[in-house]
N, C-alpha and C positions, 0 to 999 in steps of 0.2 A: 740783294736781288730777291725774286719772289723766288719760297723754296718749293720746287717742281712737281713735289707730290701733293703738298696741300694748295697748289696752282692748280692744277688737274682735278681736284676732286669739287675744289671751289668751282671751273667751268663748268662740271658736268653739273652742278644743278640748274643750270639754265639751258636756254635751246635760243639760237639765233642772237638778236642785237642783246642780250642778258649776257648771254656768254662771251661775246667779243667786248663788252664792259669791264667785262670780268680781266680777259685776255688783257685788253689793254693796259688796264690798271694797272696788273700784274706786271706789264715790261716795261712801263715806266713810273708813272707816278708814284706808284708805293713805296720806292725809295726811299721817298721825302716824311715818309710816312712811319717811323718804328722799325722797319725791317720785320714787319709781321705779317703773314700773308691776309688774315681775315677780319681782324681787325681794322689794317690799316683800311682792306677794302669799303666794308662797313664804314668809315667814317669818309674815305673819299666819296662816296655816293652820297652820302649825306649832304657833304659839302657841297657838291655839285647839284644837288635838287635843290637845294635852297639859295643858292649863289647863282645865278646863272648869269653874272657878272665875272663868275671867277676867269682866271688866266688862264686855266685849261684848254686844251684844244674843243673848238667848238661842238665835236662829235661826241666827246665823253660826254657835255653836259644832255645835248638829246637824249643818247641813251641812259643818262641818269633819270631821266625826267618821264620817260617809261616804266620804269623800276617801279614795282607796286610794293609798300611797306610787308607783304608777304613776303614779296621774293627778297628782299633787304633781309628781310628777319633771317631766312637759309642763310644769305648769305654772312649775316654775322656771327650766326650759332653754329651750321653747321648741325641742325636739327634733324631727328629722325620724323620723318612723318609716317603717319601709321591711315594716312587715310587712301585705305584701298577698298574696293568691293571684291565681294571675294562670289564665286560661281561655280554651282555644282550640277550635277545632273537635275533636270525638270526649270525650273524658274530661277531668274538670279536673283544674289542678292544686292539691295540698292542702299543698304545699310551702310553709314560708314564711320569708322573713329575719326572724333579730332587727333591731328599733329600731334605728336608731342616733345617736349625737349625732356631728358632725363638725364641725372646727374653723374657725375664720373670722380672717380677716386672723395668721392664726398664732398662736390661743390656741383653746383647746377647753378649755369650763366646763362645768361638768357637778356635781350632787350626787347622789350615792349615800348610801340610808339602809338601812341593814344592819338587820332587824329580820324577825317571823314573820308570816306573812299563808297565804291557803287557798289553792293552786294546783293547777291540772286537770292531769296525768299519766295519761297514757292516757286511761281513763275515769272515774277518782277524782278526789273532790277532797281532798287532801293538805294538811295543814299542814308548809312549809317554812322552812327561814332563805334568806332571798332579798336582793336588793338591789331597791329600789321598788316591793317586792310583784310582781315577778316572778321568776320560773324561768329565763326568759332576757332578762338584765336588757339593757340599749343595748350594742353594738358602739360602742366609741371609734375616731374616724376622724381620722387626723392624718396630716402630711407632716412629712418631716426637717425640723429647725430650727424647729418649733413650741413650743411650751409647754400644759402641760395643766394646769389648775387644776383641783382636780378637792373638791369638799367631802364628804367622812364625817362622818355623820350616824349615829350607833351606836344604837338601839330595841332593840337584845337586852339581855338579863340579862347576857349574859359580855362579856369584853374581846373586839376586833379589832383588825384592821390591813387594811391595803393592799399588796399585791405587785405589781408592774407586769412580767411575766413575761418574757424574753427581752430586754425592753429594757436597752439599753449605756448605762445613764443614772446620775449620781450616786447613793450609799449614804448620803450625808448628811443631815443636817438633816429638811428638807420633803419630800426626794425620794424614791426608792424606799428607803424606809429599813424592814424589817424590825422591828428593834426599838422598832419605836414602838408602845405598847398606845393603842388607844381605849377608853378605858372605857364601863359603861353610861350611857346621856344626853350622852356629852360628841360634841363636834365638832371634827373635825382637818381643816385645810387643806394639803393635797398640793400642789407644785405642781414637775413636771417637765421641765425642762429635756432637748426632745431635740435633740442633735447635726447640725447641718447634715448629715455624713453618715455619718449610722444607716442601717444598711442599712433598705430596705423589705420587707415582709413581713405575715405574720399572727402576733401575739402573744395573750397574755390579760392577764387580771386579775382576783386573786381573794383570798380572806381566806388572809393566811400568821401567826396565831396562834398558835405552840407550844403543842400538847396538845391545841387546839380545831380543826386545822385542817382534819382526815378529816370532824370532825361538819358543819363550815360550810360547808365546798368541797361536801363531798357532800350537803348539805341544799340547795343551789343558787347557792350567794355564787361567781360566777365567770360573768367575760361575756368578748368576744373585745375585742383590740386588733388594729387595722390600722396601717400607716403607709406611708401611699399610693404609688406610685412604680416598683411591682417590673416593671409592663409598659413603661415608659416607653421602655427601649432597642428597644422594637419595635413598631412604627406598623402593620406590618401586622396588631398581636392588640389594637388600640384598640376594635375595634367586638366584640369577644369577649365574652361576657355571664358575670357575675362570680357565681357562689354563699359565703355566706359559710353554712358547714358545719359548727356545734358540737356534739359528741357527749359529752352527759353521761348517768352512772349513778348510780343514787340505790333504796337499799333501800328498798319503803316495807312499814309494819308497822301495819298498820291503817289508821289516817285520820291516820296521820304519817310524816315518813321518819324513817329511823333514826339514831340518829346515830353508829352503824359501817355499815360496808358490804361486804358477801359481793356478788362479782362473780356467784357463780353464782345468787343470788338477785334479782341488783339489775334495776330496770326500765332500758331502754336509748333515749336518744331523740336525737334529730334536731334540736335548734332547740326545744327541749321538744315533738316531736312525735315518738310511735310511729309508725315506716314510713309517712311520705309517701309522696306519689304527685313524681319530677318529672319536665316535659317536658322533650323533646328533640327536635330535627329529624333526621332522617336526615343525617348527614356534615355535622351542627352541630356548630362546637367551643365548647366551655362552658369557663371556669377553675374550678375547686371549690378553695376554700379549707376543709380540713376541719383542726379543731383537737379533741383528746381534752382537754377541760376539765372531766374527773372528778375522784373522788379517786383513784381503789379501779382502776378496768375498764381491761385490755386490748383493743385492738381491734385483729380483721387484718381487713382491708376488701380485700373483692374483688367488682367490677362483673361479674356476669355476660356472657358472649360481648363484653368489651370489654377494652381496655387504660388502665391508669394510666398517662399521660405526666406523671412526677413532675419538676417545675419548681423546685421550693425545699423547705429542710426548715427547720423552727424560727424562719421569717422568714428563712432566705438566701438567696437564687438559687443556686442552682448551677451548678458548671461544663460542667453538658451535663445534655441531658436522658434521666431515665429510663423507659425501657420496661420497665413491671411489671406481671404478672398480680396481687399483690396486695401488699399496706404492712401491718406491724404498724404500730400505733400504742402504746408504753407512755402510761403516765398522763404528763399535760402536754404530748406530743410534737405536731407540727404538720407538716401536708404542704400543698401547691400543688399542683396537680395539672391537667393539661388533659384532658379527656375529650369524643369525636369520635361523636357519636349512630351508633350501628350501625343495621342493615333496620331495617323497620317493626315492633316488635313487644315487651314487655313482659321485663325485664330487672330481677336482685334484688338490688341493693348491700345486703350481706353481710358481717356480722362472723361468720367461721368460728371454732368451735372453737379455745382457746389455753389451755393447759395453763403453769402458770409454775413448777410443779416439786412434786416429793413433797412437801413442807410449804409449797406457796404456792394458787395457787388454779385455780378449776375456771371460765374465761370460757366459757359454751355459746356455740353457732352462734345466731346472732339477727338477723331481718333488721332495716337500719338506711332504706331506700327502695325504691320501687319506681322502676323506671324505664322512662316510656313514650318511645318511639320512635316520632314519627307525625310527620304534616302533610307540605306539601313537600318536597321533596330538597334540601339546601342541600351548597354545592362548599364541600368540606373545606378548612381553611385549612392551608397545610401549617406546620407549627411549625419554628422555627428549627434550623439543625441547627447551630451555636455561637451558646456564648451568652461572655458577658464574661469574660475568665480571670481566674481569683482567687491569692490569694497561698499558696502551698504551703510550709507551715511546717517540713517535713522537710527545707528547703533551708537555713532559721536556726539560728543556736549555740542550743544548749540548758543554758540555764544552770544548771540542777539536777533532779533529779529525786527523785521520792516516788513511796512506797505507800501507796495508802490501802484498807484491808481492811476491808468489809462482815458484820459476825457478827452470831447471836441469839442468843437464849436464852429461855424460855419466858417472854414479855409484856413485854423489851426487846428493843431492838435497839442498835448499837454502831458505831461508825467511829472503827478502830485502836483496839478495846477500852474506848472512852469512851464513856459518853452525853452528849449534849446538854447545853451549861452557857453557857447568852447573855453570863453573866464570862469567862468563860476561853477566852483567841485559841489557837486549834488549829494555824494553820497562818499563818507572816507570811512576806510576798512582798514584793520588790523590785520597785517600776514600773519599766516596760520591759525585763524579764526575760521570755524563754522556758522555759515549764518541762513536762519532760515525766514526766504521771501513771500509774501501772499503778496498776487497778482492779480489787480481788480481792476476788470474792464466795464466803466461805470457808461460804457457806449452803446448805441445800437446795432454797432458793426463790430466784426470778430477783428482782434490785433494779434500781431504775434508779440511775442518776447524772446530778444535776442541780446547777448551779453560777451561781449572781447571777453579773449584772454582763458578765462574759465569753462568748464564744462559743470551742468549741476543734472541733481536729480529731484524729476518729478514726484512728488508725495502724496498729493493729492488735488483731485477737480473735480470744481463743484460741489465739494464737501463730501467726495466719495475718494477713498482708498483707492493711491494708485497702487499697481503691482510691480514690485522691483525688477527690472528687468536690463537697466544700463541707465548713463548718462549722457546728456546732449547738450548741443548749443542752442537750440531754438524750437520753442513750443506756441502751439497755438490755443489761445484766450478764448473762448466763447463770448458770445455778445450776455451783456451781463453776467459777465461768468467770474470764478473764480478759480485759478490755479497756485497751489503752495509749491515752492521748489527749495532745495536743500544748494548751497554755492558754497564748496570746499576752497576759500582762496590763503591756501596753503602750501604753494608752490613758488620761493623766493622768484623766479625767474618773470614773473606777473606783478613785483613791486613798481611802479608807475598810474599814469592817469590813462583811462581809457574807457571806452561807452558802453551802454547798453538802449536800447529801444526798439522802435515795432519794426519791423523788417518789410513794412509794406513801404516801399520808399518813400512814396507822395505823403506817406504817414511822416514818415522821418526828416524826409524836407522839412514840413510843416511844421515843424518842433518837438515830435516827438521822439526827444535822447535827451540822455543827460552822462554828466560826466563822473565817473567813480574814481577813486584814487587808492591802491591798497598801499600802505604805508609798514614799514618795516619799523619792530618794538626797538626802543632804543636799546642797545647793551647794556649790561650794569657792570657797572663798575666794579 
């Protein structure tokens, strides 16, 4: 029978014909079920939304058929969710965090079901491709050395997958493996092996489909990954209060979104909210973890009358901190940032104007929050002025080098004059070789460069000296430009095939990626 405490705690996440689903479930049919209270529930709901032919009594299946893959999700994780507003004296706040699941004794479970549900955008209600019938599905929260298990559950008509973005984790098998398709109705179990020590940071995760992936990323399939740990060298920023900051764009075109996306037309939001409101105290310092987990949008973010103290890019720390009036962000790119409440007084985080070139696109100025400045004075914390030094890759042999060239052509795109072929290895590499890339975008429109598996570092753009400062997954190309990057793949756990290319999706659709394969030296004998 169902056992009493986790019967009760399953109820209480619901209110009304949720909860007597629940209830019922729980006194009978889950019997039949494992003798598990939340799992079995979880999958009798299932059953009964897609069966509506089953033997059941005819009230369970109504009430299944209410059930929105949101509330499913509670009820088969058992999930904290952190999306509260939170209200102080003078104005509230309309800010709010995504969900999150976060992991326990060193595993994080979790099901995601990929599929279309109606979600409120601005002031519409929208039909999207979501994950649990949400826009902004759970933030995954894990520490180095955990494992993620993680279930797809596909409800769309087309194939998926899973991408686990910036993570340094296997291309094999179960694990972040690209080339795995989910077809429709079917279910794939993920399960992620992460590294003792993976750096910590802010990642995502999101549908990486070939051909589908502008439509899914940009209809909403994309939520954040944490992996806990980045403040831990510094005891005096423990009590610092944590924003997790996801900015997606999404065209919508009636009562749906599109399944391409025009930056200059796309709606812009926050955590799927247009311009919050967030608090701050006078000479409060906040972390904001802001991640661009669109398909299609640029963003340059600039906090009025304040400064960006940037802390890590792409889930790295860096090797010092920056003081920046404002951050592009290309598609996928990630900052950490500490920001220090200025006077009392009302303040517009701001994506200004970005032009990505004669044939790319037009991002207008849009505001992304508002920010209040009020309550108490609180004494600024001062932030570190070093942080950990990192490993500077211009000091290592480099053991080959390539070009790889960016071109299009009216409705493809190309790298080194190929499209895109999931058979055919473009580029094999030797574990624990150093190799250094030049990135030529022979276009009129700015591309990014995005690379599984490895993190590298920027050396130089445009034929100017970059500045050491950390390592990333994803930088952005100037139109006719050139970027050199250093790619350390010298970490056995990245032996397999897996991609690199422009992260502007519709780009990636279109053929531009190609397939890498780093191969382990054979033994000797």
């Amino acid at each position: 029978m169902l056992n009493s405490s986790n019967g009760l705690r399953t109820v209480a996440l619901f209110e009304g014909a949720k909860g007597l689903l629940v209830l019922l479930a729980g006194l009978g049919a889950l019997e039949l079920l494992h003798h598990n209270a939340q799992p079995a529930a979880e999958e009798l709901v299932q059953h009964l939304r897609f069966n509506p032919a089953s033997r059941y009594p005819r009230i369970f299946i109504q009430l299944a058929q209410q059930l929105t893959d949101s509330q499913l999700w509670l009820l088969g994780t058992g999930a904290r969710s952190t999306q509260t507003s939170e209200t102080t004296a003078g104005s509230s706040e309309t800010f709010v965090s995504p969900p999150e699941i976060v992991s326990s004794n060193g595993v994080l479970s979790a099901m995601l079901t990929a599929g279309t549900a109606t979600v409120k955008i601005e002031n519409s209600n929208v039909l999207a491709r979501v994950y649990n019938g949400l826009y902004m599905p759970p933030t995954l929260r894990v520490r180095p050395g955990d494992k993620i298990r993680l279930r797809l559950v596909n409800a769309l008509n087309d194939p998926t997958n899973l991408h686990y973005h910036g993570l340094n984790v296997s291309p094999l098998g179960r694990s972040d493996n690209i080339f795995i398709h989910v077809r429709n109705s079917e279910v794939f179990d993920y399960e992620i092996a992460i590294p003792e020590n993976h750096a910590s940071g802010l990642y995502w995760y999101h549908s990486h489909q070939h051909a589908l992936s502008e439509s899914q990323v940009g209809g909403g399939m994309s939520g954040g990954l944490i992996v806990d740990g980045i403040l831990d060298p510094f005891p005096e920023l423990k009590t610092v209060k944590e924003r997790v900051m996801l900015l997606k764009d999404s065209q919508i075109d009636g009562i749906a979104i599109s399944k391409s996306d025009d930056p200059a037309k796309s709606t812009r939001t926050l955590n799927g909210l247009t311009n919050p409101t967030i608090k701050i105290r006078p000479g409060e310092t906040q972390f904001w973890r802001i991640g661009n987990i669109g398909a299609h949008g640029y963003y340059r973010l600039q906090l009025e009358g304040h400064t960006l103290h940037q802390f890590a890019q792409d889930g790295n720390r860096l090797n010092q901190i920056l003081e920046l009036k404002e951050i592009v962000l290309p598609p996928s790119s990630r900052v950490e940032v500490f920001v220090q409440g200025g006077t009392p007084g009302v303040y517009m985080l701001r994506s200004l104007a970005f032009n990505t070139g004669p044939r790319g696109d037009q991002n207008p100025e849009v505001p992304v929050a508002t920010v209040i400045s009020e309550g108490p004075a609180a004494q600024p914390i001062r932030l570190p002025t070093k942080l950990p030094s990192l490993d500077d890759l211009r000091n290592r042999p480099v053991a080959r080098k390539r070009q790889i060239v960016f071109t299009e052509s009216p409705g493809k795109f190309f790298i080194n004059g190929k499209q895109f072929d999931m058979r055919r290895v473009d580029t094999t590499v030797n574990l624990g070789d150093i190799e250094e890339w030049t990135i030529r975008n022979a276009s009129d429109e700015m591309h990014t460069f995005h690379i599984h598996q490895v993190d590298f570092q920027v050396i130089e753009v445009n034929g100017q000296q970059a500045p050491f400062v950390g390592v990333q997954d994803n930088v952005n190309v100037p139109v006719r430009g050139v970027v050199k990057i250093l790619l350390p793949f010298t970490d056995p756990v990245i032996v397999g095939k897996f991609v690199y290319h422009c992260h502007i999706l519709s780009h990636e659709d279109k053929g531009m990626m190609a397939v890498i394969e780093v191969k382990a030296r054979p033994r000797k004998p």
